[in-house]
Each structure stands twice: as structure tokens, then as C-alpha cells.
N, C-alpha and C positions, 0 to 999 in steps of 0.2 A: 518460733515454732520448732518443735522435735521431731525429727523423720525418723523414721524406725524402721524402714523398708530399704533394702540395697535395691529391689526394680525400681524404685521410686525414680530415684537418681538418676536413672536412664532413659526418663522421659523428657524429649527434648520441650526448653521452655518453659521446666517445673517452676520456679521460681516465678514467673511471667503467670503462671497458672494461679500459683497462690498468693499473689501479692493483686488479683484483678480484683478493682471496686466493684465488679456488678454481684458480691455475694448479698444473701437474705441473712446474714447473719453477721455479727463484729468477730473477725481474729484475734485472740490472744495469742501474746507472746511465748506463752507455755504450753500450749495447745500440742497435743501428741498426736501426730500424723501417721496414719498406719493405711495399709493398701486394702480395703475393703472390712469386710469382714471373714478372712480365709486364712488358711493357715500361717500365712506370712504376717499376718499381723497379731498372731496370739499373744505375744511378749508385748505388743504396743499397748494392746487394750489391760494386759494384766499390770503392766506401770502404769496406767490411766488412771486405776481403779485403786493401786496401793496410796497414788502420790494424792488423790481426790483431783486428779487436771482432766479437762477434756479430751475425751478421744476424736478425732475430725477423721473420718473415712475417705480414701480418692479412690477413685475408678473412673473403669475407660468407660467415655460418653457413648449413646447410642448411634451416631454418626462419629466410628474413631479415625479412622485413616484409610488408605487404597492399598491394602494389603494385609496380612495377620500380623497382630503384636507380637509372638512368639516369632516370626520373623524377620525381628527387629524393626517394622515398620513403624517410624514416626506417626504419636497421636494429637490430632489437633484438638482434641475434645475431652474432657474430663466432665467427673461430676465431684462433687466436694459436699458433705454432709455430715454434721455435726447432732446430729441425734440419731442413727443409723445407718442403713446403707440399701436403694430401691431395692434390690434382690434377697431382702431379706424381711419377708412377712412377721418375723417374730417377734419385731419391733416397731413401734414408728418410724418412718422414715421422712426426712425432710419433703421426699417425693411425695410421699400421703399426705404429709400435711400441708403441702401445695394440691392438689387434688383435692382435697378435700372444701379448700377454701376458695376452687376453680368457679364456684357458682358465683364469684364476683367479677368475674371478665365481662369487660365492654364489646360492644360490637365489632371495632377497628381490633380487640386480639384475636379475637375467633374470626375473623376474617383473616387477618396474618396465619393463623393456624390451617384455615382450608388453604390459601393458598402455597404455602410450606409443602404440606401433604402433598397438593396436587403435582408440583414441581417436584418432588421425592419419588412418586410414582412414574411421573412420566419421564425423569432420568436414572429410573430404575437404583436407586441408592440407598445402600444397606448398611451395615454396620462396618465392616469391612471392605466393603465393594472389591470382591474377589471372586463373585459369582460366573458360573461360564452362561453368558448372555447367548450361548449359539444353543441350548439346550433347549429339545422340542418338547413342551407341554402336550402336543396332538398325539404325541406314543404311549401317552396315559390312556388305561383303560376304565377308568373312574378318575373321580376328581375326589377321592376321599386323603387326606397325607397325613401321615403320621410321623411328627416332628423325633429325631435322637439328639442326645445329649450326650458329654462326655465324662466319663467317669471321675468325680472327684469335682465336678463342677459345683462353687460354693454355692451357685444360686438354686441347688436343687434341693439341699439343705435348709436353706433360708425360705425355701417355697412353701415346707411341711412336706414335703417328699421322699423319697429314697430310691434304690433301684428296682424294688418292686412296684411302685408305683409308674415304672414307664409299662412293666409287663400289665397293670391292671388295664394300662391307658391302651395298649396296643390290641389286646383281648374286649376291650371295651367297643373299638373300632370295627374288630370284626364281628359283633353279634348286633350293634347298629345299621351293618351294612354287610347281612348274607349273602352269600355267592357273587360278591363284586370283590373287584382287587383293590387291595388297600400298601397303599405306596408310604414305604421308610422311609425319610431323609435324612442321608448320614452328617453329623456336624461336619464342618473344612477340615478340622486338625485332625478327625480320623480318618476320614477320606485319602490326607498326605501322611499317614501312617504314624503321626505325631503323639496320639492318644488314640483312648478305646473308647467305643461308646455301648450303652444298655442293649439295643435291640438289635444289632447281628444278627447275633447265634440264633436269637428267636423267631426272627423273620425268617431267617433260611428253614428252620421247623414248620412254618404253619404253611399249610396251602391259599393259597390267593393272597400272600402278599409279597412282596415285592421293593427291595431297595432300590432307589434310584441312581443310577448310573450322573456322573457328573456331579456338579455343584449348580443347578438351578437357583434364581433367585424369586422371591414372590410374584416377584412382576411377570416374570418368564412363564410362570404356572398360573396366574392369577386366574384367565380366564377359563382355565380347564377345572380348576376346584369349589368346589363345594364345602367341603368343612376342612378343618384344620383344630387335630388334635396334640396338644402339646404341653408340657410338667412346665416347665418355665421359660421356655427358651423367646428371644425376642421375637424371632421368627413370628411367633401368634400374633406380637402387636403388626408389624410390616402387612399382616396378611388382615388385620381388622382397617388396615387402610387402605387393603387393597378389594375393602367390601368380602369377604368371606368369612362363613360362621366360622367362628373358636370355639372348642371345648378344653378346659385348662382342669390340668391331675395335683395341679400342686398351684401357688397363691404369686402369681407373677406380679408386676407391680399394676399391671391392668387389669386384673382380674379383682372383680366383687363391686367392681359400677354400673353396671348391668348391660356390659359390653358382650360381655363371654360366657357360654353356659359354665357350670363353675361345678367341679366336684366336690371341694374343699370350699370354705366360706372361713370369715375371722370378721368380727362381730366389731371391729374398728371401721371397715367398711361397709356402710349402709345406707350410705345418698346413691343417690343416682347420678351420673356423669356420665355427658355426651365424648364423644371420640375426640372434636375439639378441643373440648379442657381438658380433658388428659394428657395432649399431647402438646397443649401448650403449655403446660405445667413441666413435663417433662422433656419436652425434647427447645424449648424457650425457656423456659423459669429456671431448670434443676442443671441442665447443663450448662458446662461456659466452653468458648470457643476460642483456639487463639491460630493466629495466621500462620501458618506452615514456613514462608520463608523468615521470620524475627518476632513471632511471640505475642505480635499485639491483638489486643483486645477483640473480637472480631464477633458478629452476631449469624444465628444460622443461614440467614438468606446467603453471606456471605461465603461458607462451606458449602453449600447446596453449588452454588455457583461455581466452586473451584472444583468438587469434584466432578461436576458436570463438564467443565471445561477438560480437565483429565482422562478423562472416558471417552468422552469424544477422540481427545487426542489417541487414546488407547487402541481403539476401534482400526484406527490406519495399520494398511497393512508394511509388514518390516521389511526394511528394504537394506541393500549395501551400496554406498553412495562414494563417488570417488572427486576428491575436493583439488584434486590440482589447478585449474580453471581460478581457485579463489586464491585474493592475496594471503602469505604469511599473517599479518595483522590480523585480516579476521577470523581465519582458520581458530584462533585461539581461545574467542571467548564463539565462534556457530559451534564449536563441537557439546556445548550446553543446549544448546535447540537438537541439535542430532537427538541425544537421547529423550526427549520429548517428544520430537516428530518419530520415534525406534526406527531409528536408521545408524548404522554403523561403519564407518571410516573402513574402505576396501581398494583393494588395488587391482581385485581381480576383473576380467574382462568381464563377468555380466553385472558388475556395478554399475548403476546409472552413474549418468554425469552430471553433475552440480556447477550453475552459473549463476555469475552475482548479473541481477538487469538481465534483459529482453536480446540482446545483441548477438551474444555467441548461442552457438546451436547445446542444448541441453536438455536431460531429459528433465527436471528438476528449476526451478530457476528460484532465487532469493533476492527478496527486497525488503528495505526498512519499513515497518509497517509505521502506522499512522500517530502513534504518541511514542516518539525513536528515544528521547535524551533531552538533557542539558547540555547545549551546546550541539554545535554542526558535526559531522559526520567526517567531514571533510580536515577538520582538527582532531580526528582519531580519539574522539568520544566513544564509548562501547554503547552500543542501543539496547533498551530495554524489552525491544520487540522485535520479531521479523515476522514476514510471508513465507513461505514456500509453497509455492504454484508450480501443482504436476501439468496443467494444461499450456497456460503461459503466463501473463503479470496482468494485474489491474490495471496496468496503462497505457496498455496495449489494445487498443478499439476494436483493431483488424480482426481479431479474433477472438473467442468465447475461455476468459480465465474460469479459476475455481471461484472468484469473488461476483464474477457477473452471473456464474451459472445459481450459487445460492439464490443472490438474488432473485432471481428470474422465477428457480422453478421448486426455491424450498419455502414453501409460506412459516413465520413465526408463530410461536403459541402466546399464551395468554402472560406466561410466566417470562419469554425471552424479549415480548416488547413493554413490559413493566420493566426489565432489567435497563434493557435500551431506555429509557424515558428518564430511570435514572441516572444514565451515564451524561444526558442531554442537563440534565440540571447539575450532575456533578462538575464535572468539566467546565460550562457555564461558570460555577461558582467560585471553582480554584484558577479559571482562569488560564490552559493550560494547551499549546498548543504543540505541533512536531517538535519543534528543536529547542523550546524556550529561552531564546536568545533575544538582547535587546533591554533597554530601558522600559522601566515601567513608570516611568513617570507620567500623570496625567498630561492628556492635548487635547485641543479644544480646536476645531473650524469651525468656519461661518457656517450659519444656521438656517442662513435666509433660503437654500437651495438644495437640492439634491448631490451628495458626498458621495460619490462612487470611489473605491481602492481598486487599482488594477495592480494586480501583486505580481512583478517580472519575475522570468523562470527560467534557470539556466537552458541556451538555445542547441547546446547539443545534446542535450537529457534525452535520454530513449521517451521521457514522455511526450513529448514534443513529435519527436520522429513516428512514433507509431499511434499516437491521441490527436492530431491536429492537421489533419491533411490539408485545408486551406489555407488560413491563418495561421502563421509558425514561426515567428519572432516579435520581439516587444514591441519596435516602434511600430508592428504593423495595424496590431490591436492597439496599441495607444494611439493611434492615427483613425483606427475606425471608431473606437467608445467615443472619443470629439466630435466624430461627423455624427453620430447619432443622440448626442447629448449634449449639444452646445448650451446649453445653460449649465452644467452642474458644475459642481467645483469635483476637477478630480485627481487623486490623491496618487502619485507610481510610489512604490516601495521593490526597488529591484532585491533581485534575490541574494541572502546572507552569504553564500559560496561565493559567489561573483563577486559582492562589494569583499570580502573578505580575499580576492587575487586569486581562489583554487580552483575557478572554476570560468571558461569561457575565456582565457586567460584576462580574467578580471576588466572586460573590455564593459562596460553599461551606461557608458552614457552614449547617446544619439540625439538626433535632427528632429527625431521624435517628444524628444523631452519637451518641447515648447511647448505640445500640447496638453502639460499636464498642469495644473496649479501648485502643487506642493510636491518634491521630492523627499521622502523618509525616509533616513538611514539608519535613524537611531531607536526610535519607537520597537518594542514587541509588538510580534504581530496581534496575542490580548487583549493588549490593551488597544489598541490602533482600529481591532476591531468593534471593541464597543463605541468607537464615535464615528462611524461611517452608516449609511443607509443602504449601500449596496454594493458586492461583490461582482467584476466584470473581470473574466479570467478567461484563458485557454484551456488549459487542464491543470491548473495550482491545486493542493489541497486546501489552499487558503480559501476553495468555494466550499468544502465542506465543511471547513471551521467555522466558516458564514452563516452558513446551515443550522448550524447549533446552538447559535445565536440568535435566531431568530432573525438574520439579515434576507436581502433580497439578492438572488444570486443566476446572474447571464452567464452562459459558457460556448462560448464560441469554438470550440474545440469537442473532443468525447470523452470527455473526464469518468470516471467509476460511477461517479455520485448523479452522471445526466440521465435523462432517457427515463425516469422514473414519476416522474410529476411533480418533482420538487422543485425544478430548477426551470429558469426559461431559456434553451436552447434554441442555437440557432443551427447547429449540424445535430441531426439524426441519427440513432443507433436503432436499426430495423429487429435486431433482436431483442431488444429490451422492451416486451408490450406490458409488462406489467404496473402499476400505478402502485406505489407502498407508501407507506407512512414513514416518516422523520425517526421514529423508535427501531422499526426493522430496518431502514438503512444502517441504524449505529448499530443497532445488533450486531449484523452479518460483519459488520468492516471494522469492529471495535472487538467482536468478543469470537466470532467465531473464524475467522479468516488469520486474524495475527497470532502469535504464539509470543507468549510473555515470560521473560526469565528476569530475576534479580540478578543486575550486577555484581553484587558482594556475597551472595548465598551459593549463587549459579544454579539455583532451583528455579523450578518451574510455579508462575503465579496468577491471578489473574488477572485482567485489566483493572480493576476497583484496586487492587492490592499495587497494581503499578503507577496507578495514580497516587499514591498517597509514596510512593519510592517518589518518584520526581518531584512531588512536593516537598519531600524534605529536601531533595538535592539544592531545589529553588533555597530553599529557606537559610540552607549552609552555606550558601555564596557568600563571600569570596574564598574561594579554594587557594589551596596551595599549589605552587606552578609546581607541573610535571615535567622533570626535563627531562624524559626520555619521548614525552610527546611532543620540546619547543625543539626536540632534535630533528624526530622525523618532519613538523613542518617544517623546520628550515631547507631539510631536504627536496620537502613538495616543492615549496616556493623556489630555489637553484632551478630543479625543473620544469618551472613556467616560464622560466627570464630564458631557456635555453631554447624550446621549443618555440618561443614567440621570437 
């Protein structure tokens, strides 16, 4: 393929973009790649035309990235079109002729389509998602809007448009709608003084209308509007999903399916199409998606889902964080979660204080969240994930963290326990637990009886200390699961820290051990779990891993995961009366509680994105020894033999 575009080239991924299988069309080798239809690609299309080769169009997808391209924000979205380009009415576009041929979709697409939508709406997600979300639709005096554009935009050309056509469309609005205020919306880049757009000067002329202060998004106004008039801008489709009339001055690529009152018409459009097929056509069919931290292949639910995870993250308010408290080691790869959680490395006095675990006084505290790495923690493996908890830690009972408060009093929607359901079967499938240590070799016990795993848990872990006020070391639960289950066969696997000497200084065997029938040391906890019938733990996450399995799971202790109705406890958490489903726990504790970084990008990703990071890590074993990591354990290990 021939590029002909220098933006081209600085789209991270491009390669990854045009080399994905899910096109509707075969690549040639000689195919001439030009950036749309604009003036950057005039020379591409006039060698197209000299040489008789294909011209194939790119552009940025309608979901592009969290911030404006002209700002060099990385895009995860493209569209790629080989007989025109959606913004341009004067030709076919591959988008039309998906649209067109949309009245063959099955029930299960246009179900994926409502539910897309619904999840775009209810995490407010635009093209850019740079919108100011604190902007008040209630200081509208009418719900009439009247969309701007910026000058020189190709797609106002390709509409059948021009700049008098915004003035028809803006004059059109006020004699629809006498003596009521009729609200401009400036595009982003003119608003950041970047470009100019049509209807300023005009607005400031006419009485009763009105530019809108800020950069509002659909959602933000949705429920204050009533029509929305616009030449081509996306803005009209965001606003036909978000149920409000469009009347379109120029031929956008939604315009003439008898979505939008239409000023212009072109005689290529004349079926009829629901808002579904349209937007399955285009926003599933026409565009392609690739994962922000390395290019792969990636489908919209799964964009929907990062930017939702971002925004969320976005929303926290910025803080200045002072990291002395942590060791050198991890300072070097949490200052990648700082900029996620916007917080910034300070020395001054009103920085908060950052503590790693429950123990020291902080205002901040950080823990490995729940799918950490390949390999222990404790062998100076870097984690894929962490917590940071303004209240206190998930394993901490005494008191109400940020993980028990979702739980408790943020109910999920339709969209975040479908996501949950899916991590339940993802996970499941790949097999994949905290630290993915261990052989995976098949094992087999007797069958004739009930198999409980009681998973040991290093005994001076803050979880122990502030989760287990009774019961709070192994032999004492492996001495009680006996007295209440003299029949089973049951299974101790003490904990990898401790058999591995870092931890407890390596002390795990006891007087308790008689009571168990198998001791495993070597088994993943994966696979270990699928031949076991029940989880009997203190506070292990090994009962939530259980969970997700479909196993049967006791906790003797106040683990995150009790108190909910999933689990049979024997100690009580009085604040937790809520009853949830299997999907909202992994929600809240998988997707909305941890924060996700790639290790080799140092960008921010999401849980589905970090599953499939640990699966290749799994899949590249055996690594090459690191010796600056068999230095510092040797170091650890000097100082186990010294204090013991």
C-alpha cells in the first residue's frame, strides 16, 4: 500500500489499522492511501486516477480518542473506505452501502446496537470526549440548538453545503421558533481559539440567540432540547440517540433514512432505516478499533469500556501526593498510576500522604488490586494493577473503604453487570488468577467426598490483622474446617510468599497440618481450583477466585467479597445489608475499584485489555533471568536469615 499523507504516519498503530482482518473489502498491494477526502489528499487521489489504482480513504472513527486530534491525541478508531469516504454525500460511501444493506441484520445485531447506544449515552461518550460534563442544560431558555462548524471543514463540502447554508440553517431556526432563544454551539477548536467557525459574527447580530458558553455534550443537554439543527456535524447523530428531533442543512451520513427532517435529499437514499441499523452499520460495521496500549484488534464494547473506565478515572478530583512512605522499587513504575488517578509527586506540606497497606497513618493508602502479575510481588514483579483507597483498604473490615462503599450504596446498570458476567466467563476461561504462579499441570482427588481447599495466608498480612478478629492463623482454621467436616478430604496450599522464605520468615508448616489430607505446593491456584468443591478461607482472595468459578465458598474471617449473599459466613459485617449478584461484585472489584496500567507502554488500560497482557506474559514463560531482580532477592533473603 502507498501512503500519501505525512498526518497519516502519526497515527499511532497505523500499520496495526490497515493490516486488520475485519475489512468488508480485500487490500491490494498498490492501493493509494490518502486521509479522507480533503485537501491533504488531492495529489493521492489525482495519482489514483493517473495510475488507474485504487484510492482507499482513512479517517478518524466516530468514537476517536479522550482529547482533540489537533492536540496530538492518540486515535483508537479509524474508518478505512475504498469507494468514498461517510462525509462526503457526492459519492457512494462504503457507509451507504452498509446502510443501505442494514435491513439484513439479525435480532442479536440490533440488540448489540441498542445496547452500544445505551452504554454511549449513559457514559456520556462522544467523539472526542473533551466535553465539559459540569455544564448546566437548566440555564437554557429553550431547548432549540443550533449546531457550528468550522471553517474549511471537508465534511461541509461533501454535505452539498457551504457557509451560507449554516446562515439559511440558523435563520431557518428562528422563524420556526419566534420569540424563544435559539442557542449556537461553538465546535471545541474554535472555542480553544484553534479555528473559526460560520455563525459568531451572526449570532452576536440577531436578537434571541445566544452562544453557549462552555463545551456541553449531548448528554449534558439532552434533556433540556427539543430539536437540534445542524449542516453535517456528528453532533446531530449523538443527539438522534439521545432521542431528539434533527433537522440537517447539508447530507450527513444519517441524513435521508427518515431519521432527520432533511433540507437537502440525494435520490441514492430512499429506504427507510431505523436508528439501529444505522448505527450498526457505522459505528460496528464501518469502523475498526484498535487497543490504545499495542494496536490489537479490539471491538466497540471494548472502547466503550476504556473510555468509560477513563472518565470515570478523569472525574477524581487532582490532588498532590507526597510518596516518601513508599519504597524506591515501587515509586518507579506507581508514578504511572499517579497520572491516572491526576495526582502529582509533591513535597509540599498540603500534599497528602501515600501508604503502601493499612498500617501507617495516611491519607491515601495503595494495594495490589486483584489480577496483580506473573509472579509474586514479593520477587519484585511490577503489578499490572493497584487500589488506591481515599477511605481505607478492602481488607480492612473495621471500617467502610471505597470498595465496600460502591458496593453497598452504588447499584450497577444493565451495561456494567453484562460487562461483569463477561469477566466471570473471561477469566474462567483463561484460567487466571493474582499472581499466576505455579504448575499447571492436571490433578485429580478422590471423588467419593467433599474436597474443600483451605488456602494459607501470610499471618502477619494487614489482612489478617484488620479482616479476621477471631480466627487469625492457619493451624487454627485448619483445626476448625476438621471439626466441622470430618468427612471431606481437605486440601492446605499455604501461601507462595511464605513457601517461597519472604514472607512469615518462611515458617508454614505446623501441628495443624495433620488435619489436612494433601499438602500443595506445586499446583496454580487455576487449576487447583477447578477440582476442588469448596473454598474454606479467612480472608484469601482465593474465596473470590472460588466465586468465579462457580465453587462453594465459607469465610470465617470479613473478606470484601462477604456480607453480600454470595458466600456462607460465619463472622458478620453489619454494614454490608445489601444482597448482589456474582456480576456486580466483579464489576465494582474488577473494573471499577482497580486501576490498570501496562507494564511496557506505562499507559493506562482496561481490565479485559489486562487480561489478555497477563495471558501473553503466561504464554512467554520461560523468561529470561533478571539479574538485577536475583540481586535484590538475594538481598531480601540476607535479610530474613538476619532477623530470624
Amino acid at each position: 500500500m502507498l501512503f500519501f499523507s505525512y498526518r497519516m504516519f502519526r497515527i499511532t498503530h497505523l500499520r496495526k489499522f490497515i493490516n486488520s482482518k475485519r475489512y468488508f473489502f480485500q487490500p491490494r498491494p498498490l492501493d493509494i492511501i490518502g486521509w479522507g477526502y480533503t485537501i491533504f489528499s488531492k495529489h493521492a487521489r489525482w495519482l489514483s486516477s493517473v495510475l488507474g489504482l485504487r484510492y482507499v480513504a482513512l479517517e478518524d472513527g466516530f468514537i476517536r480518542s479522550i482529547g482533540l486530534g489537533v492536540d496530538g491525541f492518540p486515535s483508537f478508531s479509524l474508518v478505512v473506505d475504498d469507494l468514498g469516504i461517510y462525509y462526503d454525500a457526492r459519492f457512494e460511501s462504503r457507509l451507504e452501502r452498509l446502510i443501505n444493506e442494514s435491513k439484513y441484520l439479525n435480532k442479536q445485531q440490533i440488540q448489540r446496537s441498542v445496547a452500544a447506544m445505551s452504554a454511549i449515552s449513559e457514559f456520556q461518550i462522544t467523539k472526542y470526549n473533551t466535553e465539559d460534563s459540569s455544564s448546566n442544560s437548566k440555564s437554557m431558555n429553550s431547548g432549540i440548538l443550533v449546531v457550528d462548524q468550522t471553517i474549511g471543514d471537508a465534511s461541509i463540502e461533501g454535505a452539498l453545503a457551504d457557509g451560507a447554508s449554516f446562515h439559511r440553517m440558523l435563520h431557518q431556526a428562528v422563524i420556526d421558533h419566534p420569540g424563544e432563544i435559539i442557542y449556537v454551539k461553538a465546535h471545541p477548536d474554535v472555542l480553544s481559539g484553534k479555528k473559526r467557525g460560520f455563525l459568531t459574527e451572526l449570532a452576536a447580530s440577531l436578537p434571541n440567540v445566544k452562544v453557549l458558553t462552555g463545551n456541553p455534550s449531548i448528554w449534558t443537554l439532552a434533556a433540556q432540547l427539543e430539536e437540534v439543527y445542524t449542516v453535517s456535524s456528528l453532533f446531530g447523530f449523538e443527539a438522534l440517540m439521545a432521542g431528539v428531533k434533527v433537522k440537517t442543512f447539508g447530507v450527513p451520513f444519517y441524513a435521508g433514512w427518515g431519521l432527520t427532517i432533511d433540507y437537502i435529499s440525494i435520490l441514492r437514499r430512499s429506504q427507510v432505516r431505523s436508528l439501529e441499523q444505522v448505527f450498526y452499520a457505522a459505528y460496528i460495521q464501518y469502523a475498526y478499533y484498535c487497543a490504545p496500549n499495542n494496536g490489537a484488534d479490539i471491538e466497540l464494547e471494548e472502547i466503550i469500556n476504556f473510555v468509560a473506565d477513563r472518565k470515570r478515572e478523569a472525574s477524581r478530583q487532582e490532588l498532590h501526593v507526597n510518596l516518601d512512605n513508599i519504597s524506591k522499587w515501587k515509586r518507579g513504575w506507581i508514578r504511572d498510576f499517579l497520572i491516572v488517578w491526576r495526582m502529582k509527586e509533591a513535597k509540599d506540606s498540603g500534599a497528602s500522604t501515600v501508604a503502601w497497606g493499612r498500617k501507617n497513618r495516611a491519607n491515601l493508602r495503595i494495594e495490589d488490586g486483584f489480577i496483580r502479575s506473573v509472579g509474586l510481588g514479593v520477587h519484585f514483579n511490577r503489578p499490572i494493577s493497584l487500589v488506591c483507597d481515599r477511605r481505607s483498604l478492602y481488607f480492612d473490615a473495621s471500617t467502610l473503604s471505597d470498595l465496600e462503599a460502591s458496593l453497598q450504596y452504588e447499584p450497577c446498570s444493565d451495561w456494567e453487570r453484562m460487562r461483569g458476567e463477561y469477566l466471570i466467563k473471561e477469566l474462567a476461561a483463561v484460567n487466571l488468577t493474582k499472581y499466576n504462579v505455579g504448575s499447571q499441570r492436571p490433578i485429580s482427588f478422590p471423588g467419593s467426598t467433599s474436597i474443600i481447599l483451605v488456602p494459607g495466608q501470610v499471618e502477619s498480612d494487614g489482612s489478617l490483622e484488620f479482616g479476621a478478629p477471631n480466627i487469625n492463623t492457619n493451624a487454627e482454621l485448619l483445626t476448625t474446617v476438621r471439626k466441622h467436616n470430618l468427612d471431606a478430604y481437605i486440601i492446605y496450599k499455604p501461601h507462595p510468599d511464605v513457601v517461597a522464605g519472604q514472607r512469615d520468615n518462611g515458617y508454614w508448616r505446623n501441628d495443624a497440618l495433620m488435619n489436612a489430607d494433601h499438602i500443595e505446593l506445586d499446583a496454580d491456584m487455576g487449576t487447583l481450583l477447578h477440582s476442588i468443591d469448596e473454598v474454606h478461607t479467612l480472608t484469601s482472595l482465593t474465596g473470590f477466585e472460588a466465586l468465579l468459578r462457580g465453587k462453594r465458598v465459607t469465610t470465617y474471617g470479613i473478606p470484601f467479597y462477604s456480607g453480600w449473599g454470595l458466600t456462607t459466613d460465619i463472622l458478620h459485617c453489619r454494614r454490608r445489608t445489601r444482597k448482589i449478584s456474582l456480576s456486580e461484585l466483579v464489576f465494582h472489584s474488577l473494573v471499577k475499584y482497580p486501576t490498570y496500567v501496562c507494564p511496557v507502554s506505562g499507559s493506562a488500560i482496561s481490565v479485559e485489555q489486562a487480561i489478555e497482557v497477563v495471558q501473553r506474559q503466561l504464554d512467554a514463560r520461560p523468561k529470561a533471568k533478571n539479574l538485577s531482580r536475583i540481586l535484590l532477592l538475594a538481598v531480601k533473603f540476607l535479610r530474613t536469615i538476619v532477623r530470624s
